[in-house]
TORLUM-750628 format. One line per 8 residues: number of its first residue (from 1); their letters; for each residue x, y, z of C-alpha. Coordinates in Angstrom, 1 decimal, always signed. Layout:
<nodes>
NUM) A) X Y Z; ... .
</nodes>
This chain:
<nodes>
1) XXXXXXXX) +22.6 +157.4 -2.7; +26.2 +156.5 -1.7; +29.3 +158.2 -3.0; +30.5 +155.1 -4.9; +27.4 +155.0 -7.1; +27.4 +158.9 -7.7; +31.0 +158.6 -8.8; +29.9 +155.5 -10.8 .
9) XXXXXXXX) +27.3 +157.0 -12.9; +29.5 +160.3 -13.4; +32.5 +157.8 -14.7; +29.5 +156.1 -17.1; +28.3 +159.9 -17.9; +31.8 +161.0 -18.9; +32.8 +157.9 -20.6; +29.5 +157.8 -22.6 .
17) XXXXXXXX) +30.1 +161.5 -23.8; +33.8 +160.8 -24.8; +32.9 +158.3 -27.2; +30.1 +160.0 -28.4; +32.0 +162.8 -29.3; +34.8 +160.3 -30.6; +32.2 +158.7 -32.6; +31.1 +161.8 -34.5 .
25) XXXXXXXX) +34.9 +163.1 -34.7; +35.8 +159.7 -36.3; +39.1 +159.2 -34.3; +40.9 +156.0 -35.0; +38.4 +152.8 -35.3; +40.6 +150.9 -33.0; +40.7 +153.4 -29.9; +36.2 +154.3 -30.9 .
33) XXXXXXXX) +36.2 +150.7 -29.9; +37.9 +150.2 -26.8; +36.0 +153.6 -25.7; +32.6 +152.0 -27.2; +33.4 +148.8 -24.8; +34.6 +150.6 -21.9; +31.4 +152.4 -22.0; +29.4 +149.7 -22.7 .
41) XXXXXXXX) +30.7 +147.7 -19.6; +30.0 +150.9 -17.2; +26.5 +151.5 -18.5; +25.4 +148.1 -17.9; +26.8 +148.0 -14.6; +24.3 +151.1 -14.0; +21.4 +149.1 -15.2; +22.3 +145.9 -13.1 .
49) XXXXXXXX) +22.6 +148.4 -9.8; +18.9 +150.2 -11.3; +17.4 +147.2 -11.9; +18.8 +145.5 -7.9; +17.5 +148.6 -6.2; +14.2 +148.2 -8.0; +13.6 +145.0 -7.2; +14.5 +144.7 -3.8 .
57) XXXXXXXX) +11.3 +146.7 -2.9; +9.5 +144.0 -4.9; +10.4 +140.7 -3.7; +12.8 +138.2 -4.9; +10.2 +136.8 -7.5; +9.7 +140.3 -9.0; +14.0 +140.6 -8.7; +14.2 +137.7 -10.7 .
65) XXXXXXXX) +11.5 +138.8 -13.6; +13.3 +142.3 -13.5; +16.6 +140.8 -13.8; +15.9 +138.6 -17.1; +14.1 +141.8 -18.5; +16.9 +143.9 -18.2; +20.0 +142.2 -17.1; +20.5 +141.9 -20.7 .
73) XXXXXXXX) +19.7 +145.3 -21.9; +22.7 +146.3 -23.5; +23.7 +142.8 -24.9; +20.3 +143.0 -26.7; +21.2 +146.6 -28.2; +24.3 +145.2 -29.7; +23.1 +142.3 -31.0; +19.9 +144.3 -32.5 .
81) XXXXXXXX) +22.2 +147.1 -34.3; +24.7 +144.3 -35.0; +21.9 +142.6 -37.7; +20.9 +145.9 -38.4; +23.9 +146.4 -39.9; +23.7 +142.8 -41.7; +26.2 +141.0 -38.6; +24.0 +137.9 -38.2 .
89) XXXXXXXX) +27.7 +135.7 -37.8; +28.9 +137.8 -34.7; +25.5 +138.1 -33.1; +25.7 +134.3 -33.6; +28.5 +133.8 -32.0; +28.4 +136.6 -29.3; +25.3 +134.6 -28.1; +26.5 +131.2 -28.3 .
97) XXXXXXXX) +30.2 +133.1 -26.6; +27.9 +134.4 -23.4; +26.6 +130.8 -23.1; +30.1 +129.6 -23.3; +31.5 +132.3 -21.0; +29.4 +132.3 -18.4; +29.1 +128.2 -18.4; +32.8 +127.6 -18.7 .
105) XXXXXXXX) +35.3 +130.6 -18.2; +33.1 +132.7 -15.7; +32.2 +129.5 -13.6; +35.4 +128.2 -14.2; +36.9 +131.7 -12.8; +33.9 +131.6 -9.6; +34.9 +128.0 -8.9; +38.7 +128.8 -8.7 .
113) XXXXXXXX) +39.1 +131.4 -6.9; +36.2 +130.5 -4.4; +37.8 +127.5 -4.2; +41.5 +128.7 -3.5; +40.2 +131.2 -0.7; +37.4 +129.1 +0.8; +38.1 +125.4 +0.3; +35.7 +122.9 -1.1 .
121) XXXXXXXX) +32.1 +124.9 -1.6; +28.6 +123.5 -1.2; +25.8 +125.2 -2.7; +21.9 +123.5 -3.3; +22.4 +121.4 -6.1; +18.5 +121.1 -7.4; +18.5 +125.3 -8.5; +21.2 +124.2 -11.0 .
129) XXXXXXXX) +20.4 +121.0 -11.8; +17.0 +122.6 -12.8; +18.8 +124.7 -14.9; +21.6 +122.7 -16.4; +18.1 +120.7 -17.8; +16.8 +123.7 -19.0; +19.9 +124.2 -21.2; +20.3 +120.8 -22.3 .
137) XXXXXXXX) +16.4 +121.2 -23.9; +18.2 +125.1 -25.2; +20.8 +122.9 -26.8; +18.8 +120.4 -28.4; +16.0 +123.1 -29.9; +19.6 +124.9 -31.2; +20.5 +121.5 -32.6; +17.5 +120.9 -34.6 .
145) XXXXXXXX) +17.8 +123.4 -37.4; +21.4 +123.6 -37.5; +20.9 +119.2 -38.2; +17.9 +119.9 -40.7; +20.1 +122.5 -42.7; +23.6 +120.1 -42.8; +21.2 +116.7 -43.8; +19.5 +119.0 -45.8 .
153) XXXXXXXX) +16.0 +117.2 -44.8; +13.0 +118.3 -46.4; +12.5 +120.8 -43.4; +15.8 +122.8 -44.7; +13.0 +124.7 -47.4; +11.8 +126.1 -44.2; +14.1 +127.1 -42.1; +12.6 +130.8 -41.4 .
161) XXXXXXXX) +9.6 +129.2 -40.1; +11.0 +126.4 -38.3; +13.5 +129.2 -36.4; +10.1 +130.7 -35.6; +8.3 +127.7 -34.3; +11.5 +127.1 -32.2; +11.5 +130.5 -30.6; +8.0 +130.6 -29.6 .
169) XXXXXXXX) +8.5 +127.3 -27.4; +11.5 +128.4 -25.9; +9.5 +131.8 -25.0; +7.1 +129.2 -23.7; +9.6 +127.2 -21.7; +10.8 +130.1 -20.2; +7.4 +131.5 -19.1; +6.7 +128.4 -17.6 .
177) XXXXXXXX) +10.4 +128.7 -15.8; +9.0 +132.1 -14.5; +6.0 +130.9 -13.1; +7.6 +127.8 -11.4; +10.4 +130.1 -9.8; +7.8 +133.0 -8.7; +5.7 +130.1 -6.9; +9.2 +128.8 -5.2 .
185) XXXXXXXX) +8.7 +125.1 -5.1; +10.9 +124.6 -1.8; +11.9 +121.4 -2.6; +13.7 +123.6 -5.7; +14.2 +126.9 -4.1; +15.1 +126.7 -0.6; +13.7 +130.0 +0.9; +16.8 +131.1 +2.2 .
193) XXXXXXXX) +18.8 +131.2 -1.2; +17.6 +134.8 -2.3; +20.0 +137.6 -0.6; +18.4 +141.0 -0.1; +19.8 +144.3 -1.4; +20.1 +147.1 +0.4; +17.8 +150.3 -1.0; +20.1 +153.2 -1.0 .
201) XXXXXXXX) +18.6 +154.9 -3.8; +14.9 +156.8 -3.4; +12.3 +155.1 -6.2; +11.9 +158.0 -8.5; +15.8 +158.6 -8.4; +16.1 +154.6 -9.6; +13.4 +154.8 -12.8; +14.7 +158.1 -13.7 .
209) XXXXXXXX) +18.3 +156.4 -13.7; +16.9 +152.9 -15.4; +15.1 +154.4 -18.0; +18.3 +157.1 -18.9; +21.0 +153.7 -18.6; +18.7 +152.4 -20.9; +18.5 +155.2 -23.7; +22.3 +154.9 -22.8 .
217) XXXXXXXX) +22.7 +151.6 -23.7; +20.9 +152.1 -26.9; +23.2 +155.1 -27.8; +26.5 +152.8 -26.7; +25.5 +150.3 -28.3; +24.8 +151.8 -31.7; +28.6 +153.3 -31.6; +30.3 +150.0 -30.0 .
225) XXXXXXXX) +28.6 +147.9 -33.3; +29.5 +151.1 -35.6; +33.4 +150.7 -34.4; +33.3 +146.9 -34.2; +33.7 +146.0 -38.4; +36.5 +148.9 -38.9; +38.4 +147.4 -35.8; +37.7 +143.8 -36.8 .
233) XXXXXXXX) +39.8 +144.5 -39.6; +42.3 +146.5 -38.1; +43.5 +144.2 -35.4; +42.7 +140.9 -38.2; +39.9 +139.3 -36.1; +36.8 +137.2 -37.8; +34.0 +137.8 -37.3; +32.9 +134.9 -35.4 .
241) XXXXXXXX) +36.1 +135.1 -32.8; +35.4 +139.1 -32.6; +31.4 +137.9 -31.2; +32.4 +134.7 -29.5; +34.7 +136.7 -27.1; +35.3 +140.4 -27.3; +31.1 +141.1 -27.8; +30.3 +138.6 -25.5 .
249) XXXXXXXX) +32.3 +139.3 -22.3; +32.1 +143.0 -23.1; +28.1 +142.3 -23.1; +27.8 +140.0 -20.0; +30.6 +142.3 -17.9; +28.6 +142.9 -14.9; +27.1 +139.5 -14.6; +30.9 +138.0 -14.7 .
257) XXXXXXXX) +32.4 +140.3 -12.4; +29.4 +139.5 -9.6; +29.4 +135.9 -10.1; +32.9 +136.0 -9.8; +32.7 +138.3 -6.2; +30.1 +135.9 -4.6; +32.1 +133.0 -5.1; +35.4 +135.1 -3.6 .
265) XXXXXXXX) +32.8 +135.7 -0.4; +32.1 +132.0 +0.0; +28.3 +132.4 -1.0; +28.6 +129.7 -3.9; +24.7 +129.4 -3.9; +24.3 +132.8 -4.9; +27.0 +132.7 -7.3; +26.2 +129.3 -8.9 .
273) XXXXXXXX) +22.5 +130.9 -9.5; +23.5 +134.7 -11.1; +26.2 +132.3 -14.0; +23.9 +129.8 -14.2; +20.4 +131.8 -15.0; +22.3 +134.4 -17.2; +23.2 +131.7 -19.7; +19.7 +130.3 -19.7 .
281) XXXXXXXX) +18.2 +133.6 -19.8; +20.3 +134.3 -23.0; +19.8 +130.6 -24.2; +15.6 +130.7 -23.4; +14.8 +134.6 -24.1; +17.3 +137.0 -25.5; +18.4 +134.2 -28.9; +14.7 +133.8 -29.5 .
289) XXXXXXXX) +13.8 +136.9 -28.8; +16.0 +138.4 -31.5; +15.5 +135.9 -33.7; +11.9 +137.0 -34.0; +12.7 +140.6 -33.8; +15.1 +140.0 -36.9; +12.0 +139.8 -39.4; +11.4 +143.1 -38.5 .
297) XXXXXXXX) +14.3 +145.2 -38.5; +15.4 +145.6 -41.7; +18.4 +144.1 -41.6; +20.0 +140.2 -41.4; +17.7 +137.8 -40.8; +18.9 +135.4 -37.7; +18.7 +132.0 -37.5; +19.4 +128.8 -35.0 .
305) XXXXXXXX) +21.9 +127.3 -37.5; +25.1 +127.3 -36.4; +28.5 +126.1 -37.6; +29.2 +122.6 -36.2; +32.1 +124.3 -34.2; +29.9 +126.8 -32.4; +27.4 +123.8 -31.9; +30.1 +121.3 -30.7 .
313) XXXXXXXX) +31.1 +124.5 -28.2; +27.6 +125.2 -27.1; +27.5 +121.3 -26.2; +30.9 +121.2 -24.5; +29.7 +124.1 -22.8; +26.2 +122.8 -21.3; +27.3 +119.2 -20.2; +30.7 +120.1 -18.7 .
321) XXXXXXXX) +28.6 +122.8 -16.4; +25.7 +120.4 -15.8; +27.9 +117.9 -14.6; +29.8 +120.0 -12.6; +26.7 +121.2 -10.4; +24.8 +118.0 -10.2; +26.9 +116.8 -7.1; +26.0 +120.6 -5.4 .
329) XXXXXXXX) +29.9 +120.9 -4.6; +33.0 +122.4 -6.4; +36.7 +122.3 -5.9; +39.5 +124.6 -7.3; +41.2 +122.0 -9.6; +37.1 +121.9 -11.6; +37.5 +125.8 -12.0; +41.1 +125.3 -13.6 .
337) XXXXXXXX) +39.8 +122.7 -15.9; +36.7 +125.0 -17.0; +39.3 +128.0 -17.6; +41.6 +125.5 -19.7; +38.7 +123.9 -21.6; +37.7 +128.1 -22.5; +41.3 +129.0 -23.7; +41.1 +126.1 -26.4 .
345) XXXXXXXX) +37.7 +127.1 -27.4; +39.1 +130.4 -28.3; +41.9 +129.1 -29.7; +40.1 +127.0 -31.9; +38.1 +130.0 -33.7; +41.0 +131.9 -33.3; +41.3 +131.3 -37.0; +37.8 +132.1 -38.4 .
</nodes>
């Protein structure tokens, strides 16, 4: 194990203690918070590294299944304690604000300053174009209940079951996603596109560290959703600006930050694919996942119905990215117009 990742997981250590102990000591909501996030950020960086190292002795395939199983790990803790504690409108919008920021400020952040340093970038353009399909059908299954509860159809008496129905085929969609990309179609996936990671960490060392980032991350995010409400109201944020933009970058920190790094090192295939698969891996498994899990927790029950905002938003965000990737090349000036069309998204719900 190198020194960098020894002194990262003692930072993560030190930083989950201190807000542990802040937690219990009930310090001021607004600094439980930012400790809660900072930890939250660090922990899942430990479970992206974990989950790398572990895959690259499997294969590419068996990176990718890993990666969608636990990329998200400590989003999904959030989101679960969040309904848990009867939060269904941030966990809303904290999903549909990781599609958003990954799709439109993350890209739009890749795209710029790849661009800037590297001049125009060309990346495959049938990965994303796969993708960018794959949310549009995301979108539309969104669409549906949200359209059936505003025209208040005769569908709108069940809405539980309908939410249900919709989940199971996006669970479906993505399965079949899985199996396409583990069989690597080359006309799809070129067989160079996957980079390989270097193993610096033994394989015991890695599961014992996975499976403590993960209790982590459950612990984190328990205290990060127990600070959120008290510093919502502290600082005067709504609920649904609090999940569209402080829960969802602090959830997806990891995933932005590498995205963002690939681009800088002119490998704009590589960073196209990591922005582009964490949205539809939110959009295809974590949304239905949880919506599902919600009958069973004991808290707020989730649904696919969204304000016509946050759908108009989710739309904005899945066309402007699909069309953006469907000519497999980017230029600076696309990444500025991504960034600007994310600052008046968040203005817009700035106010509730």
């Amino acid at each position: 194990m190198q020194k960098k990742d020894m002194i990262l997981l003692g930072v993560a250590a030190a930083a989950a203690a201190v807000t542990g102990f802040a937690t219990h000591a009930g310090l001021n909501a607004v600094v439980l918070f930012v400790l809660a996030a900072a930890s939250l950020v660090l922990v899942a960086m430990i479970v992206g590294k974990a989950t790398e190292q572990l895959g690259s002795r499997m294969g590419p395939a068996a990176t990718g299944v890993l990666q969608s199983a636990l990329g998200n790990l400590p989003e999904l803790f959030v989101c679960i304690f969040a309904l848990r504690a009867g939060l269904d409108t941030v966990v809303k919008a904290a999903l549909v604000g990781s599609i958003l920021g990954n799709s439109v400020l993350v890209f739009g952040m890749a795209i710029l300053f790849g661009g800037l340093k590297n001049g125009r970038q060309y990346f495959h353009s049938e990965p994303p174009k796969m993708n960018a399909i794959l949310m549009i059908l995301a979108f539309a299954a969104m669409a549906v209940p949200t359209l059936t509860f505003y025209l208040h159809t005769p569908a709108e008496e069940h809405l539980n079951k309908l939410d249900i129905i919709v989940a199971i085929v996006l669970l479906c969609v993505f399965g079949a996603y899985l199996t396409f990309s583990i069989k690597g179609d080359k006309s799809v996936i070129p067989s160079d596109e996957t980079e390989k990671c270097e193993t610096s960490w033994s394989l015991p060392v890695t599961l014992i560290i996975l499976a403590a980032s993960g209790i982590g991350a459950a612990f984190v995010s328990d205290w990060f959703v127990k600070a959120l409400t008290p510093a919502m109201d502290s600082l005067g944020i709504n609920d649904v600006f609090a999940g569209l933009i402080v829960v969802a970058i602090a959830g997806n920190a990891i995933e932005n930050l590498v995205g963002i790094q690939l681009a800088l090192k002119n490998k704009a295939d590589y960073a196209v694919s990591v922005i582009m698969n964490s949205s539809l891996q939110i959009a295809l498994v974590l949304y239905p996942l949880l919506i599902i899990l919600s009958f069973f927790l004991g808290g707020a029950i989730l649904s696919f119905v969204l304000s016509p905002l946050l759908l108009a938003a989710l739309a904005l965000s899945v066309l402007v990215s699909a069309f953006i990737v469907f000519d497999g090349e980017s230029i600076w000036l696309e990444g500025v117009a991504l960034i600007g069309l994310y600052i008046i998204i968040a203005t817009a719900f700035w106010w509730g």
